[in-house]
FIGU-385079 format. One record per residue (C-alpha): x, y, z; residue in three letters. Coordinates in steps of 0.001 Angstrom, whole numbers. Each point is the difference from the previous one (the first is absolute). Example, Ala and Ser with C-alpha at 12.3 -4.5 7.8 and 13.67 -1.06 7.14 Angstrom:
<nodes>
((12300, -4500, 7800), 'ALA') ((1370, 3440, -660), 'SER') 
</nodes>
This chain:
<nodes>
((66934, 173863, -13934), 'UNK') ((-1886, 2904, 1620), 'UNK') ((2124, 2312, 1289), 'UNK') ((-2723, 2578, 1749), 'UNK') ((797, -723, 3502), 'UNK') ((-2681, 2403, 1137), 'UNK') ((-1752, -1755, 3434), 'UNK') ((2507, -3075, -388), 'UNK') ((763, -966, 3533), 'UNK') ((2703, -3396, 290), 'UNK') ((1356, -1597, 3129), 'UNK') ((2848, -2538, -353), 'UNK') ((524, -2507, 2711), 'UNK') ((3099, -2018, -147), 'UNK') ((-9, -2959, 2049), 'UNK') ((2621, -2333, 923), 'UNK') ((-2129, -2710, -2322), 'UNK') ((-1566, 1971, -2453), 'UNK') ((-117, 3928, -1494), 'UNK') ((-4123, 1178, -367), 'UNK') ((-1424, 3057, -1673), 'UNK') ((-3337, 1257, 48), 'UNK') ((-927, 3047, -2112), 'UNK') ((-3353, 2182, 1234), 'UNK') ((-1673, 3092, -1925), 'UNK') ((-1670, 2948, 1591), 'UNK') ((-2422, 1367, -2828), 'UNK') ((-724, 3567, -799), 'UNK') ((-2784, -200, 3205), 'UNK') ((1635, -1523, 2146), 'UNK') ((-551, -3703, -105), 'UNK') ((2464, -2331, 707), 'UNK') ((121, -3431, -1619), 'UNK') ((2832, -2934, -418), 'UNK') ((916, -625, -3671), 'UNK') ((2974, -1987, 373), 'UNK') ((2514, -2775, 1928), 'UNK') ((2971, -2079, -1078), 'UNK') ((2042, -2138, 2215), 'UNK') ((3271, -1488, -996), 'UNK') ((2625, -2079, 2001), 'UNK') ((2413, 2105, 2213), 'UNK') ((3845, -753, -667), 'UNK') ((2637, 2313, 1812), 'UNK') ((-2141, 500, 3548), 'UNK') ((539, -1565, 3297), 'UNK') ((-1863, 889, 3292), 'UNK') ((-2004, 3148, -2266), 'UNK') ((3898, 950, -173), 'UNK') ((1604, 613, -3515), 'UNK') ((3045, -2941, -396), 'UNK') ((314, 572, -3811), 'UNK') ((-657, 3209, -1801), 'UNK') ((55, -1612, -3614), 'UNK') ((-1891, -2764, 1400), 'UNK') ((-2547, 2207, 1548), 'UNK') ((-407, 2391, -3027), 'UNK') ((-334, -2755, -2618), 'UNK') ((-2972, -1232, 2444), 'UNK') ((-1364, 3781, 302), 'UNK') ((402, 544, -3711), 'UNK') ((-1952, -3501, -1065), 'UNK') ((-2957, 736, 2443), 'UNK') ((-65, 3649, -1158), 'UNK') ((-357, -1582, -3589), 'UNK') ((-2975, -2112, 1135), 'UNK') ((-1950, 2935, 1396), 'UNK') ((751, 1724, -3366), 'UNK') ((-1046, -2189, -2317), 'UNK') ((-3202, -1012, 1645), 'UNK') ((-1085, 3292, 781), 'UNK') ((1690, 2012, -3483), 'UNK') ((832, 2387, 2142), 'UNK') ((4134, 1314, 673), 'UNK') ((1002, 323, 3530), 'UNK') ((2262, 2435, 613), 'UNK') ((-321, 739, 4033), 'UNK') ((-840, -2293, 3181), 'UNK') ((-1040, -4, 3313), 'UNK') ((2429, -2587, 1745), 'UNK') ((-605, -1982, 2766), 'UNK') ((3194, -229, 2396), 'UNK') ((449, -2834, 2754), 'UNK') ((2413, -2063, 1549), 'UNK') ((1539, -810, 3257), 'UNK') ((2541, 3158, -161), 'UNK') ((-3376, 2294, 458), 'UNK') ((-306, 1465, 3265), 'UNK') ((-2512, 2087, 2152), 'UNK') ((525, 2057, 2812), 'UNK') ((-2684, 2654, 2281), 'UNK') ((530, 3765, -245), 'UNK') ((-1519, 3195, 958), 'UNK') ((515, 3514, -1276), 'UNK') ((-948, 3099, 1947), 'UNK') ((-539, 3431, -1774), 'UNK') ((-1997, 3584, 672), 'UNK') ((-2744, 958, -2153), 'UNK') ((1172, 2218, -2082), 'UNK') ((-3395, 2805, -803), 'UNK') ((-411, 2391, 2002), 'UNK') ((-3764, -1207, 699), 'UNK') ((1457, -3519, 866), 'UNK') ((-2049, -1895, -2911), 'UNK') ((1587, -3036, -641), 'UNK') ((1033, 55, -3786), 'UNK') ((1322, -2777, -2975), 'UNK') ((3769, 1823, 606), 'UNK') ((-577, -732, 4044), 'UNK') ((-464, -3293, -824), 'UNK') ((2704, -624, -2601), 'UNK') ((2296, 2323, 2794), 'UNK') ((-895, -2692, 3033), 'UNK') ((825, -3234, -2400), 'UNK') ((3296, 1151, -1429), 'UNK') ((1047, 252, 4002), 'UNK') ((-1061, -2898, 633), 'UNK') ((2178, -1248, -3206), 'UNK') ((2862, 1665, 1389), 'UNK') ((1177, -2490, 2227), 'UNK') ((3395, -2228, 325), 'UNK') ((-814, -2517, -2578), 'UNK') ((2794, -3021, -189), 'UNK') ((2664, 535, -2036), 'UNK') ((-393, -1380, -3735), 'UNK') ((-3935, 483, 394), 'UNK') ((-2475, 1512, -1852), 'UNK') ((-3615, 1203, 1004), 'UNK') ((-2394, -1412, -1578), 'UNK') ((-3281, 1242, 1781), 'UNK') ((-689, 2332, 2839), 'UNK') ((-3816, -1101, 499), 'UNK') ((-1831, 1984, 2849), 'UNK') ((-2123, -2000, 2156), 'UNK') ((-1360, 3254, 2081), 'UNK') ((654, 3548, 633), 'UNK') ((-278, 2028, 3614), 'UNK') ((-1222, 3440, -34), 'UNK') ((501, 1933, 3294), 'UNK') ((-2227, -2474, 2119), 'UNK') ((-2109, -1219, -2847), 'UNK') ((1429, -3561, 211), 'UNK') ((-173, -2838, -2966), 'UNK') ((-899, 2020, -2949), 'UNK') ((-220, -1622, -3405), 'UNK') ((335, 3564, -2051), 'UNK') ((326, 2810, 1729), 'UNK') ((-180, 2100, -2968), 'UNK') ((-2525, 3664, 654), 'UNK') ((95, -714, 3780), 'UNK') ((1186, 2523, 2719), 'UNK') ((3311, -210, 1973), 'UNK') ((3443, 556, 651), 'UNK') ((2342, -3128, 302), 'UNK') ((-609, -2436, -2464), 'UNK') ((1753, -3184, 479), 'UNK') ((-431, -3225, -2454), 'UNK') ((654, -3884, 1035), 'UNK') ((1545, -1964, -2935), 'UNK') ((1510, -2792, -1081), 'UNK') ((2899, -439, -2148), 'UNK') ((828, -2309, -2324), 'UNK') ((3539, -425, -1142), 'UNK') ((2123, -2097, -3225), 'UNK') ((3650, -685, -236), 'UNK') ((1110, 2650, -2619), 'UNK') ((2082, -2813, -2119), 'UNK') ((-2861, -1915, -250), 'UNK') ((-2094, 3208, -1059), 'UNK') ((2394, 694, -2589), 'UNK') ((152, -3840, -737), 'UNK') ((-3349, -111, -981), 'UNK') ((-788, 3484, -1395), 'UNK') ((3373, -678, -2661), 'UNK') ((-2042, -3469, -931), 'UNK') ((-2881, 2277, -811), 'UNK') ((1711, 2482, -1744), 'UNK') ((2109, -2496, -2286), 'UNK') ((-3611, -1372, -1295), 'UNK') ((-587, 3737, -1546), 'UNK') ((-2813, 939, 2864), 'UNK') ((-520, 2863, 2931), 'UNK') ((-869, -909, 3050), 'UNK') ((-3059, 2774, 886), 'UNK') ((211, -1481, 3745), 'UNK') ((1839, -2326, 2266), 'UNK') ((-2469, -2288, 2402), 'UNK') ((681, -2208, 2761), 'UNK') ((-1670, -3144, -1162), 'UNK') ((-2559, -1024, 3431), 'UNK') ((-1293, 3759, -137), 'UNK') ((-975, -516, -3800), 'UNK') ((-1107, -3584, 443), 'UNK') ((-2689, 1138, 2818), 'UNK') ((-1342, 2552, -2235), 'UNK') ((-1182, -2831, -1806), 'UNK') ((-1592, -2416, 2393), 'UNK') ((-1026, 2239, 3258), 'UNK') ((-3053, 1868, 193), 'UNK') ((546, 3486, 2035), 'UNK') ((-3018, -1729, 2466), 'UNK') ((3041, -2986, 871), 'UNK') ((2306, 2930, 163), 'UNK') ((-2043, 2000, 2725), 'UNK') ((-295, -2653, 1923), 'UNK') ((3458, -1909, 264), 'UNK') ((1271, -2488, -2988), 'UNK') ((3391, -1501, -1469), 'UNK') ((636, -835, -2952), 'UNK') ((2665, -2892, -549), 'UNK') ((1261, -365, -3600), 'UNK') ((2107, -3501, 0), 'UNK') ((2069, 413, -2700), 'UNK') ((2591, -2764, -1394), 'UNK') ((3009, 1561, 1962), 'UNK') ((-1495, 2704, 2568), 'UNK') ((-3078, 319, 1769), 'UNK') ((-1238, 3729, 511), 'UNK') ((-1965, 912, 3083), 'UNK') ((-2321, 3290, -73), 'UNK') ((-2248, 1062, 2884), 'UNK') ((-2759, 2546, -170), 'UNK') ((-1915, 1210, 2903), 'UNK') ((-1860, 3706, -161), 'UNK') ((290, -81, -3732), 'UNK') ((3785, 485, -77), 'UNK') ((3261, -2499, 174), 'UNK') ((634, -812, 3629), 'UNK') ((3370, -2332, -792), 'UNK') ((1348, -1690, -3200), 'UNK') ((2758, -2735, -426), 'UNK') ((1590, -1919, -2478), 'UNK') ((763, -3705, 1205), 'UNK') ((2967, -1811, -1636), 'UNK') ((-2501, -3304, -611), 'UNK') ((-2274, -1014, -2753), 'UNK') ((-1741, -2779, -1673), 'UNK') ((3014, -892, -2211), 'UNK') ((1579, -1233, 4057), 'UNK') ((-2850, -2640, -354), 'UNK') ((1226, -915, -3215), 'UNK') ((3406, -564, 1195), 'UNK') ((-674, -2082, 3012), 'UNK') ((-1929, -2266, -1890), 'UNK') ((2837, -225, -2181), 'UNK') ((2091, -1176, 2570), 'UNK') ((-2795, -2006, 2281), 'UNK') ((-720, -1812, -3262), 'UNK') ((3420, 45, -1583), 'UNK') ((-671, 1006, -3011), 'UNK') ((544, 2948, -2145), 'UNK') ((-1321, 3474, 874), 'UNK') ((-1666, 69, -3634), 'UNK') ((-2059, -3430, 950), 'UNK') ((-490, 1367, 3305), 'UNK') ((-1857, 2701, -1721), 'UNK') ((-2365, -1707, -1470), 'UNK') ((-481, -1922, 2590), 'UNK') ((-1134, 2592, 2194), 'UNK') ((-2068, 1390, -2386), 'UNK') ((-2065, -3257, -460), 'UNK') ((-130, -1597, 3375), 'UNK') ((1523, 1725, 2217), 'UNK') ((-2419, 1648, 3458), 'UNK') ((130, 2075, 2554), 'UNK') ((-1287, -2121, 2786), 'UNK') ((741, -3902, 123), 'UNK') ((-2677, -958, 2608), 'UNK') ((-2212, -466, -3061), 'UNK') ((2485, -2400, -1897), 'UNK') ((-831, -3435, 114), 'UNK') ((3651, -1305, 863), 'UNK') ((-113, -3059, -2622), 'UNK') ((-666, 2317, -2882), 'UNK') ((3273, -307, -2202), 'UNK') ((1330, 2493, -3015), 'UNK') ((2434, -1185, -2218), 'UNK') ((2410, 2218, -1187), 'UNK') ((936, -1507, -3534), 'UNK') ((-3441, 1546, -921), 'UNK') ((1364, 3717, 471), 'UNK') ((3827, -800, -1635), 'UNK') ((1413, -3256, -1798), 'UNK') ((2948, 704, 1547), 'UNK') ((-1079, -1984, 2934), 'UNK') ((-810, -3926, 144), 'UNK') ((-3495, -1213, -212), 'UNK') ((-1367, -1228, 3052), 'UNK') ((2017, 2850, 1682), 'UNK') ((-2896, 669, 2435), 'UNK') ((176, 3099, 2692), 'UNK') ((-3255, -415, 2560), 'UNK') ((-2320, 3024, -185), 'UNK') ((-267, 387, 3403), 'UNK') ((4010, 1131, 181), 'UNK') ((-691, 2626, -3045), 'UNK') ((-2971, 1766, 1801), 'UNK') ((2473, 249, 3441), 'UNK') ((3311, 1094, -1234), 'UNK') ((-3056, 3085, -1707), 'UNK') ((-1019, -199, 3300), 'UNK') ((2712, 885, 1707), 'UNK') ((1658, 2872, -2480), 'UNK') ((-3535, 1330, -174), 'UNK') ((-435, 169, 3857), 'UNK') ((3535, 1537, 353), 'UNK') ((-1078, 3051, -2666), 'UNK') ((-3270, 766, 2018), 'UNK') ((2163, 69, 3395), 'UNK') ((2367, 2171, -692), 'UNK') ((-2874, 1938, -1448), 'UNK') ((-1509, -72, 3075), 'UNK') ((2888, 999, 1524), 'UNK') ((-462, 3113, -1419), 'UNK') ((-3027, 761, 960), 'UNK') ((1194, -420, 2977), 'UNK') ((2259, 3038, 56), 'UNK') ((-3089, 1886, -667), 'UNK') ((-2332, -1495, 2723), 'UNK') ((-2079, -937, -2824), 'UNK') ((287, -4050, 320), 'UNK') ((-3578, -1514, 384), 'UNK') ((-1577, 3530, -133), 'UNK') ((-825, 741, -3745), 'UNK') ((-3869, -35, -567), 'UNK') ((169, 226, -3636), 'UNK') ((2597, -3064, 517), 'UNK') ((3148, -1009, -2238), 'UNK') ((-434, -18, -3808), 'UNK') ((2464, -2281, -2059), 'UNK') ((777, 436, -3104), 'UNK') ((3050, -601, -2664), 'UNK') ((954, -3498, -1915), 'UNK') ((528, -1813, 3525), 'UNK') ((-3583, 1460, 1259), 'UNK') ((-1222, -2978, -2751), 'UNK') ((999, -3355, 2097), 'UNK') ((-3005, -1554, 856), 'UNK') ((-1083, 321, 3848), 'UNK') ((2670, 3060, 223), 'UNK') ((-2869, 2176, 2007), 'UNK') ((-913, -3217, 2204), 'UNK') ((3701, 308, 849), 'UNK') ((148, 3476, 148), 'UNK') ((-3249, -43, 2526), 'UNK') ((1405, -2337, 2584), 'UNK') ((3362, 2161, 238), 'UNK') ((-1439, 3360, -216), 'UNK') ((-3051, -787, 1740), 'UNK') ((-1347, 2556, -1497), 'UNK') ((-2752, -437, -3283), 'UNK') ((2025, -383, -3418), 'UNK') ((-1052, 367, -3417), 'UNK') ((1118, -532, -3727), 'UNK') ((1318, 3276, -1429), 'UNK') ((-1497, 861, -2844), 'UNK') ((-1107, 3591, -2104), 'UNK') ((-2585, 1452, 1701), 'UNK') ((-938, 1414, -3853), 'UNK') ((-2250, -2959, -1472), 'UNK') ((-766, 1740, -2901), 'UNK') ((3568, -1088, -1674), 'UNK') ((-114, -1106, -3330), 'UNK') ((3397, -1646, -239), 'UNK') ((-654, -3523, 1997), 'UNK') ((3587, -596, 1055), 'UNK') ((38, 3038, 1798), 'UNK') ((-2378, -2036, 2605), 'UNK') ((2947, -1417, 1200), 'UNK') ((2314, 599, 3490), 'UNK') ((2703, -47, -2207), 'UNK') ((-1069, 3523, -2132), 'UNK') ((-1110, 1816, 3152), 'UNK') ((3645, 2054, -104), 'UNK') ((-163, 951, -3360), 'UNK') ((-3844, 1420, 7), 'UNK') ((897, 1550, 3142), 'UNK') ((2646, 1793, -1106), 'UNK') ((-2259, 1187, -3094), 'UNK') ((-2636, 1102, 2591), 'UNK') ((2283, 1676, 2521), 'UNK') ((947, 2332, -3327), 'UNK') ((-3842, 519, -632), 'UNK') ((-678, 1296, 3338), 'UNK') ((3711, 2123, 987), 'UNK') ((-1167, 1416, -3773), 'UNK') ((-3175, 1012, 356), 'UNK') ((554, 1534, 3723), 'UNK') ((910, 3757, 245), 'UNK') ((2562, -1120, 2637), 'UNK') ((2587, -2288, -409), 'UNK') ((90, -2824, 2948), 'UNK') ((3930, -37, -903), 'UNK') ((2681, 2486, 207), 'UNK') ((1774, 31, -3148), 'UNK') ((2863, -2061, -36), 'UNK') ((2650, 2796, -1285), 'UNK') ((3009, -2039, 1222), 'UNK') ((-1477, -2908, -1604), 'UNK') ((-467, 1917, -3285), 'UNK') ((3009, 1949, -269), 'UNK') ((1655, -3436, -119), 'UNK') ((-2373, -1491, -2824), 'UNK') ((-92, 2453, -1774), 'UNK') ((3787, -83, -454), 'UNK') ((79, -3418, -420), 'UNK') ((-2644, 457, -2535), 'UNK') ((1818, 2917, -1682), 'UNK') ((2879, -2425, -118), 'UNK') ((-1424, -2811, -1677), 'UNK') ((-1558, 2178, -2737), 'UNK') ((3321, 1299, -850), 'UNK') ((1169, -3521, -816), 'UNK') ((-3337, -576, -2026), 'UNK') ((400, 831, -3840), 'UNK') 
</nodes>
């Protein structure tokens, strides 16, 4: 196993349904390429929430193994992706002077105006996770993107916060930890997915990016080139799977494969004397037990139509509903029912695409896939933060201190 980690960027995404890694490399001029992925099945992980830290850690530590071996190359940090219906966002501003005498706005001004805007009364138990700016006021200069080498006195910064539950944090970072790894950043999952599938055109104009996971359902919205509003929704595809496991009565593993083999979006198309019978997906159940396809494609109907309102609820709160150009992007394992974006179109009214990596020069095929969008995300969200002079993040010291104890901790017990 090659240990020279020189260039070696990984992001971890652990889903509710499975754990995915994808390794990248940054060579000596700068190139960046994808060299590896691994995906195992996620035990220990409910709602992108850790339920079982051995669970979770013995899925971690198998996955990790995966990328390893395929790659020969030892892992020792990650970027992690973060998600999960505890995450929250809230809008703040901070306010400061500029501090040279000759009122040039500098790097320091900058970092000055977003730790004020950090320091504001964040729930109790919570963690920042991001202060993203979205635009910066100087003196009457309004809706700056970087203000940096202009002119001025007061300097003020629009942001928006993004927030964990700490015992979730620490939940997740011990799971980490316990597999032998660092973590080198934490990332809230939608952020890292749309790195992979928007283009900074759809992000100019006005675009979300829905990631239907098996659990949760993450909702980012860009307009300007920044994050206008994100949300975590406590549904996912895995709700299908479980009211087809009670419409059909049968068990949630047959239910399973039955939605992945017949189940639709839209049951206008169904003929309604088309019949699927169920002993062909488990011999637990008689033959001749026959379910009419008609009924599978509208109990997906209706799950699927519930996700994309409540979606749409949410652009709501933003005034955004029915006024994206760039439209609504879907992507994640649920993103892959058939006629999802015919769905999607009719509720959004708005136009709705596939998500896939906007890179098409991969040369690992399963990475061409909703499902990996998270994991190369996170990989390219590393690339980028790394190779700009100025981090988009504050650094998470509160977040660190706590790691690194916990870190500290388990390498005490290590022999």
């Amino acid at each position: 196993m090659v240990n020279n980690n020189k260039g070696i960027i990984t992001g971890l995404d652990i889903g509710t349904s499975s754990v995915r890694i994808v390794m990248g490399q940054v060579s000596p001029d700068g190139d960046f390429r994808i060299i590896g992925a691994a995906e195992n099945p996620a035990e220990g992980i409910s709602r992108g929430s850790i339920v079982s830290i051995e669970d979770a850690v013995s899925s971690i530590s198998a996955t990790v193994e995966k990328c390893e071996r395929m790659t020969g190359i030892n892992i020792d940090k990650m970027v992690v992706g973060i998600s999960g219906v505890h995450i929250k966002t809230l809008n703040s501003k901070g306010v400061i002077a500029v501090a040279k005498a000759n009122s040039q706005v500098e790097e320091s001004d900058i970092e000055r105006a977003l730790e004020t805007a950090q320091a504001i009364a964040t729930p109790p138990n919570y963690e920042i996770l991001h202060v993203l700016p979205t635009n910066y006021h100087l003196d009457d200069q309004r809706d700056l993107k970087d203000p940096v080498g202009m002119s001025g006195v007061r300097l003020e910064v629009e942001t928006q916060i993004i927030m964990g539950l700490s015992a979730q944090i620490k939940n997740l970072t011990k799971c980490i930890y316990r597999t032998g790894i660092d973590i080198e950043d934490l990332v809230f999952s939608i952020l890292a997915t749309s790195e992979a599938v928007l283009t900074n055109k759809q992000k100019e104009l006005g675009v979300a990016v829905l990631n239907i996971g098996n659990s949760t359902t993450s909702l980012a919205v860009f307009e300007n080139g920044d994050v206008l509003h994100t949300a975590v929704l406590p549904v996912g595809a895995g709700h299908v799977t479980n009211d087809l496991a009670i419409g059909l009565r049968t068990s949630v593993a047959t239910a399973e494969m039955v939605k992945l083999d017949q189940a639709m979006a839209l049951a206008d198309d169904v003929s309604k004397r088309d019949e699927v019978d169920l002993h062909k997906y488990s011999e637990e159940e008689k033959k001749g037990s026959y379910v009419y396809k008609k009924d599978i494609a509208g109990i997906a109907e209706a799950r699927m139509e519930e996700i994309f309102k409540m979606a749409d609820a949410e652009l709501k709160k933003v005034s955004k509903n029915g006024k994206l150009p760039a439209g609504i992007i879907l992507t994640g394992g649920g993103a892959k029912l058939p006629q999802v974006t015919d769905l999607a179109k009719q509720v959004f009214k708005l136009p709705v695409f596939l998500g896939l990596p906007t890179d098409k020069t991969l040369a690992i095929d399963k990475l061409n896939d909703p499902e990996f969008t998270t994991a190369l995300g996170l990989v390219i969200w590393a690339y980028h933060n790394n190779s700009i002079n100025r981090p988009i993040m504050p650094n998470l010291s509160s977040i660190r201190e706590t790691t690194e104890k916990i870190r500290g901790w388990f390498k005490a017990l290590w022999p």
